[in-house]
C-alpha positions as MATLAB code, in Angstrom:
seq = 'XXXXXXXXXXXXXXXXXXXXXXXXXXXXXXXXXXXXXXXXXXXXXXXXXXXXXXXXXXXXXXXXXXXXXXXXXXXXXXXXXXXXXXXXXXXXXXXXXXXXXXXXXXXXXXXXXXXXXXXXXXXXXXXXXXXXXXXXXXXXXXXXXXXXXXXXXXXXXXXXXXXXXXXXX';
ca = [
       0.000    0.000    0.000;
       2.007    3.280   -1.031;
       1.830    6.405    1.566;
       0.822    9.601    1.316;
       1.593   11.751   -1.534;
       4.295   14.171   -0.786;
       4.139   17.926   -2.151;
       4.755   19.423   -5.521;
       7.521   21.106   -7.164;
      11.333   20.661   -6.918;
      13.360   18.926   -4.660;
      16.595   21.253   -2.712;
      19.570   19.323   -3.201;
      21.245   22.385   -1.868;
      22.467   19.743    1.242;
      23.026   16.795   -0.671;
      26.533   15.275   -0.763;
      28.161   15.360   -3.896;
      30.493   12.262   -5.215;
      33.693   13.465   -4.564;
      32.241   14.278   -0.958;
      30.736   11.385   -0.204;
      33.984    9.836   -1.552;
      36.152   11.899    0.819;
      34.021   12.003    4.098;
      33.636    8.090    4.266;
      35.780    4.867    3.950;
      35.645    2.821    0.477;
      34.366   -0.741    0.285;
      37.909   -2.598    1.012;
      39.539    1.021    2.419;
      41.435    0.790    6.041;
      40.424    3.345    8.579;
      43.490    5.270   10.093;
      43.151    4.333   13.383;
      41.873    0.850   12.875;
      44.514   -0.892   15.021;
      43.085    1.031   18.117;
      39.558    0.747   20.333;
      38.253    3.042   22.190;
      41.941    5.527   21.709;
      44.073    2.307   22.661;
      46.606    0.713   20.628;
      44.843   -2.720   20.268;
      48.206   -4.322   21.715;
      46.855   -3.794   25.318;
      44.165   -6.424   24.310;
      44.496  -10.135   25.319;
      43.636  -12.311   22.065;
      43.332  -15.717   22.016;
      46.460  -17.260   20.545;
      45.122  -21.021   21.281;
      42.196  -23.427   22.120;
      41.863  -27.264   22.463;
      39.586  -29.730   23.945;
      39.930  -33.577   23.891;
      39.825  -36.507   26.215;
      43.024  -38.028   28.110;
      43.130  -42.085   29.575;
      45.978  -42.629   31.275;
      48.859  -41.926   33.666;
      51.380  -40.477   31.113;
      51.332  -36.443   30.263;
      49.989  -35.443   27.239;
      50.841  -31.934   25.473;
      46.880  -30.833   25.496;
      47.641  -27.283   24.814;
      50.761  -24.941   22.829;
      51.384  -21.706   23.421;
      53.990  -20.356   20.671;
      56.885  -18.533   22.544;
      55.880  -19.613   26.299;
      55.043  -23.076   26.704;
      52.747  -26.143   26.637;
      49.963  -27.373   29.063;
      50.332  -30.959   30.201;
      47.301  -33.420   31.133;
      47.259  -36.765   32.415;
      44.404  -38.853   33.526;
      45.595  -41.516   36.093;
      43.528  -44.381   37.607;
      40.625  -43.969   38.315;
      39.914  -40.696   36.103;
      41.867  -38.352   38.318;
      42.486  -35.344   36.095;
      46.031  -33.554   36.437;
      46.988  -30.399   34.634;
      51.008  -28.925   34.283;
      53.121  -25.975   32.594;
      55.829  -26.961   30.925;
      57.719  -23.873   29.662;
      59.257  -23.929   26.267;
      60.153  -20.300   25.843;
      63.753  -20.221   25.880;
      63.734  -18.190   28.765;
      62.539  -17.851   32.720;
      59.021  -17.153   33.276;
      57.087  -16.171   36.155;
      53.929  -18.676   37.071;
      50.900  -17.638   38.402;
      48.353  -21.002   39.421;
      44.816  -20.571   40.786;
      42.422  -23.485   41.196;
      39.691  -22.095   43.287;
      41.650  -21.739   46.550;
      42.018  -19.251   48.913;
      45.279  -17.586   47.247;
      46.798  -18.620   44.139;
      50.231  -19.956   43.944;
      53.406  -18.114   42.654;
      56.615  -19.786   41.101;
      59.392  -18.028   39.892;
      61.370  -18.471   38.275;
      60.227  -21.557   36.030;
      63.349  -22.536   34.225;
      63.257  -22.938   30.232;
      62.594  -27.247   29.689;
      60.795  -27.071   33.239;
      57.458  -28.194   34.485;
      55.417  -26.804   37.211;
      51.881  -25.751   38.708;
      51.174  -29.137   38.884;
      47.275  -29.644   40.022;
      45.016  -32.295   40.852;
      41.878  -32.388   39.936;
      38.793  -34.205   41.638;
      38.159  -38.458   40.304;
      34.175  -37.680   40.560;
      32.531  -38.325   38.065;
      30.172  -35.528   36.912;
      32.276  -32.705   39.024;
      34.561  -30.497   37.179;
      37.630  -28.431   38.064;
      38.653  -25.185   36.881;
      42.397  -23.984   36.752;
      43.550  -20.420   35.315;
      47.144  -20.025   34.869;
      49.080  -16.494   34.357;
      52.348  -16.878   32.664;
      54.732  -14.024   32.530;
      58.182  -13.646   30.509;
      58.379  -12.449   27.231;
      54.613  -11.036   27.159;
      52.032  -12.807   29.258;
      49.444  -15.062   28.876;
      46.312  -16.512   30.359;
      44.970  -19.832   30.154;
      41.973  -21.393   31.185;
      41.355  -25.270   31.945;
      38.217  -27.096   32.797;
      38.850  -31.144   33.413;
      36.340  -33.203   34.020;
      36.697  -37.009   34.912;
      34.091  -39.095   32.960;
      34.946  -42.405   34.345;
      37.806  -43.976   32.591;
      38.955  -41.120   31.105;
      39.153  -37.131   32.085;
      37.699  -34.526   29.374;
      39.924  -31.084   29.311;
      39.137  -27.955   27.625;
      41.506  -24.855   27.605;
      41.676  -21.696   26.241;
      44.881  -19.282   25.911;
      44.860  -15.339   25.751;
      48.182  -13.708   25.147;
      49.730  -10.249   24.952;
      53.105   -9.203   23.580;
      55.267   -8.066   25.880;
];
């Protein structure tokens, strides 16, 4: 159903852009804005960005590389009888780094320094089935990163998911 019929006579385009306004006052179909590499005024390298993600099931008492984090390290994960889940950082960054562990206690734990070809934050995780535990781990050297870990024993096995956020140093 069309609306109402406008008025009669001429339209004033006295306030219309022109091309070569238009053109200069906004950005093109594949054009970069100047400050794209910022939000909100900040450069966007004081963002965290996930650099990594995995999620898979572990049997077994030997340590499995669940997680890599280019240029700091791996997370470990074992699953020993009877579906105890156990979670590890194992630094691979050619370099110290300082270790920040926190699953769910009253403080988190600091280690420093955590040698190059070293493990540590070792934790435990609950063998009930249906229960899951959740570890966050700050790592600090060149850059930082955070990780998150759920595990989750499923009776024969322990289910892991983990998450990494990084930040140039």
């Amino acid at each position: 159903m069309p609306g109402p019929k406008g008025d009669t006579g001429t339209v004033d385009t006295s306030n219309f852009y022109t091309k070569s306004d238009s053109d200069g006052r906004f950005l093109g179909l594949n054009d970069k804005a100047a400050d794209s590499a910022q939000l909100d005024g900040l450069e966007s390298s004081r963002f965290l960005k996930e650099s990594s993600s995995a999620a898979g099931t572990v049997q077994g008492g030997g340590a499995f590389t669940i997680l890599t984090v280019p240029g700091h390290g791996e997370l470990r994960a074992s699953c020993a009888n009877p579906s105890q889940p156990t979670v590890t950082w194992r630094n691979t960054s050619g370099g110290d780094e300082r270790l920040y562990v926190d699953d769910g206690g009253a403080t988190a734990t600091f280690i420093d320094p955590v040698a190059d070809g070293t493990e540590a934050g070792t934790v435990t995780g609950s063998a009930t089935p249906g229960t899951a535990d959740h570890v966050v781990y700050m790592v600090r050297g060149p850059g930082a990163v955070w990780i998150d870990v759920f595990a989750n024993p499923t009776g024969g096995s322990c289910f892991f998911f983990s998450r990494a956020y990084g930040a140039s140093g």
